[in-house]
C-alpha positions as CSV (number, residue, x, y, z in Angstrom):
1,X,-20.9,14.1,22.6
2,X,-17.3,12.7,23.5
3,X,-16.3,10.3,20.5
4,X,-13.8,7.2,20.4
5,X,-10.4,7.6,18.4
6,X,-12.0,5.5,15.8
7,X,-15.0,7.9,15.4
8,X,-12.7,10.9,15.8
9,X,-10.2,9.5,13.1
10,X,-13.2,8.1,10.6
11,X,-14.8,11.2,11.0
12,X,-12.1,13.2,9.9
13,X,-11.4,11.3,7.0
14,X,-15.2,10.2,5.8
15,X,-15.4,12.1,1.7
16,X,-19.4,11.2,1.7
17,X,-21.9,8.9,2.7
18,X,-22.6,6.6,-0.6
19,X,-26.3,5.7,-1.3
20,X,-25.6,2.5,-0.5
21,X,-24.9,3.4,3.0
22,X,-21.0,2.7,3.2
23,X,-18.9,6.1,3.5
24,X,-15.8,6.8,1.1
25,X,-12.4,7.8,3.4
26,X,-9.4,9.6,2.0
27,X,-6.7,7.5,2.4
28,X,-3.4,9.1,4.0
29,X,-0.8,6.3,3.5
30,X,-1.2,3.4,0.7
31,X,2.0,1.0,1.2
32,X,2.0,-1.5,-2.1
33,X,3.7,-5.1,-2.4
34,X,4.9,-6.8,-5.4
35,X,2.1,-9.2,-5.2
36,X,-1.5,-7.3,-4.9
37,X,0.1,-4.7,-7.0
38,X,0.8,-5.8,-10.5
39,X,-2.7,-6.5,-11.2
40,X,-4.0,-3.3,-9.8
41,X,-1.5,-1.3,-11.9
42,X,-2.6,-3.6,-14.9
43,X,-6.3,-2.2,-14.7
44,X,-4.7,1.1,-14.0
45,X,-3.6,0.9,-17.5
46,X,-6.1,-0.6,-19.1
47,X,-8.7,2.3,-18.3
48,X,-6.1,5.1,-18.5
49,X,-6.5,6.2,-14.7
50,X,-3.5,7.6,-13.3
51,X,-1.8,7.5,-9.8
52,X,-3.5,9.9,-7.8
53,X,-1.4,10.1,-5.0
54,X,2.1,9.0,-5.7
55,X,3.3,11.1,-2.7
56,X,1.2,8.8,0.0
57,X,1.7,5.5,-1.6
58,X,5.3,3.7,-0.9
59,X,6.5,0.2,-2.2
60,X,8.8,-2.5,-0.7
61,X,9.5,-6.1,-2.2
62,X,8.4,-8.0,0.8
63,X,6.4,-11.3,0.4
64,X,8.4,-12.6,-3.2
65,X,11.7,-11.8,-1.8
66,X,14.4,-15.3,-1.8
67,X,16.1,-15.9,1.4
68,X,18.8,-18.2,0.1
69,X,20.4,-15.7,-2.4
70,X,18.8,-12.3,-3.2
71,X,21.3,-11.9,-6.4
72,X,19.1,-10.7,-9.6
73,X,17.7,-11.9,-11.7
74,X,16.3,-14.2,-9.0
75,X,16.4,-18.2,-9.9
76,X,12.4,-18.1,-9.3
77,X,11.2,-16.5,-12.6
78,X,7.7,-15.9,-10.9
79,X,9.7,-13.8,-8.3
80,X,11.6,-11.6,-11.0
81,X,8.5,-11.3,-13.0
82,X,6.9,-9.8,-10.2
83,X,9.7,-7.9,-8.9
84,X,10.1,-6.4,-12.0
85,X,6.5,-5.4,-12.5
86,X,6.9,-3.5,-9.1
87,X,10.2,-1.7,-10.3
88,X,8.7,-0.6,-13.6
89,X,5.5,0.8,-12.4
90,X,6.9,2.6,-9.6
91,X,9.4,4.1,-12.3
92,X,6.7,4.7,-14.5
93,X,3.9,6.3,-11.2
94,X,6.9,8.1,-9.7
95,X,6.3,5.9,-6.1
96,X,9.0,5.6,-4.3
97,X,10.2,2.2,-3.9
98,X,12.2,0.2,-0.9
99,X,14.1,-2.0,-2.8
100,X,16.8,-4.7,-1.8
101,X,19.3,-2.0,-2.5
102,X,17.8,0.9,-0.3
103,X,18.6,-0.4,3.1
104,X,15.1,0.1,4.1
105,X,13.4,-3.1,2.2
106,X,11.2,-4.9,4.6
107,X,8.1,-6.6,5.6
108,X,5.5,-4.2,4.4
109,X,3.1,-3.8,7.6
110,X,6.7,-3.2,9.2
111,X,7.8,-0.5,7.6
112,X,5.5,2.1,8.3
113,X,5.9,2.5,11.4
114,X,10.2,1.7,11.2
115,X,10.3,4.3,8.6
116,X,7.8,7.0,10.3
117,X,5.0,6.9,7.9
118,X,2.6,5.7,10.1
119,X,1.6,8.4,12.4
120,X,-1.6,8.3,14.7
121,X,-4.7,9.9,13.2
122,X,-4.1,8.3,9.9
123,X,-5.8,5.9,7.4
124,X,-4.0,3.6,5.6
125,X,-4.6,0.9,3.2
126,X,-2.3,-2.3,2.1
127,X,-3.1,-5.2,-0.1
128,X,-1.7,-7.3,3.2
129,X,-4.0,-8.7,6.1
130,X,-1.7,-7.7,8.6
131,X,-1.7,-3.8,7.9
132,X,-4.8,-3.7,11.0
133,X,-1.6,-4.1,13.1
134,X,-1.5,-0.2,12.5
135,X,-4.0,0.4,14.5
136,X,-1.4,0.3,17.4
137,X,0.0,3.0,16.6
138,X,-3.9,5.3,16.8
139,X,-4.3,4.8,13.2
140,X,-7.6,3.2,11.3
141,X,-5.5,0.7,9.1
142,X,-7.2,-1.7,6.5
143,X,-5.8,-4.8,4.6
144,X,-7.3,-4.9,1.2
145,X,-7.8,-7.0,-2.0
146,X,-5.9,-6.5,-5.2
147,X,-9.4,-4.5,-7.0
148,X,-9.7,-2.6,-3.7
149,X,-5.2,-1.7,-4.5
150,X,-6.5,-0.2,-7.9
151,X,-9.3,2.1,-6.0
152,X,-7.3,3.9,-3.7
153,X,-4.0,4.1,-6.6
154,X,-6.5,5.3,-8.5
C-alpha cells in the first residue's frame, strides 16, 4: 500500500507501540536552548541518567541572548545564569555548543537547516514551538516541553 512521507518517516523511526497506544520514535537530531534545558539537565542529575546521545543533540544560546551588548557576564543576571547552565552542561555531556563565539550562534529552529543537520527523513525534537517548521525540509519535527527535553537527553 503506497504510504505518505509522514507514514514512511514514522514508520522508520517507530521503537514500539506502548500499551497505552502511543508509539516511542528514535529521535535523530535533538537541538537544546538555554531555556528548556537547564531543568531538563537538572532531573538528568538528580536520577543519575546520562546523555544518551551527545552526538545528535546540539546547543545554541538563542532565546536569552541581549541585543544591546552581548559582552559577558551579561547585565541580566537571569540571562548569565542561564547561559552559564547551558555552557557547563554541554562541557560536562560533551554536546557541542553554538555559542556567541562560534560564528554559528543562532535562532535554534534556524540552525538546523543553516548548519545541515536537518536532513529529510529525520525526526527531531526541540524544547521550541517553532521546530514543526522542519517539516519543510521532509522531516517529522516536534516542539517539546522541558520534561519531554529530559526524555529524549536521556
Amino acid at each position: 500500500m503506497p504510504q505518505t512521507l509522514f507514514q514512511k518517516v514514522w514508520d522508520r523511526h517507530a521503537v514500539r507501540q506502548l500499551p497505552n497506544g502511543q508509539t516511542q520514535l528514535y529521535i535523530g537530531l535533538h537541538l537544546i536552548h538555554e531555556v528548556t534545558s537547564p531543568q531538563a539537565f537538572d532531573e538528568l542529575a538528580a536520577r543519575g541518567w546520562p546523555v544518551a546521545a551527545p552526538d545528535r543533540t546540539f546547543a545554541t544560546l538563542d532565546h536569552i541572548v541581549p541585543t544591546g551588548t552581548q559582552v559577558r557576564p551579561f547585565a541580566d543576571g537571569m540571562a548569565e545564569t542561564m547561559t552559564a547552565a547551558l555552557e557547563r552542561n554541554c562541557r560536562e555531556h560533551k554536546i557541542p555548543l553554538f555559542d556567541l563565539a562560534s560564528g554559528d550562534q543562532g535562532i535554534v529552529h534556524v540552525i538546523g537547516p543553516e548548519l545541515g543537520l536537518t536532513q529529510p527523513g529525520m525526526t527531531i525534537c526541540c524544547g521550541d514551538s517553532h521546530t514543526s517548521t522542519h517539516g519543510a525540509f521532509g522531516a517529522i519535527a516536534f516542539g517539546i516541553g522541558t520534561s519531554q527535553v529530559r526524555d529524549v537527553l536521556a
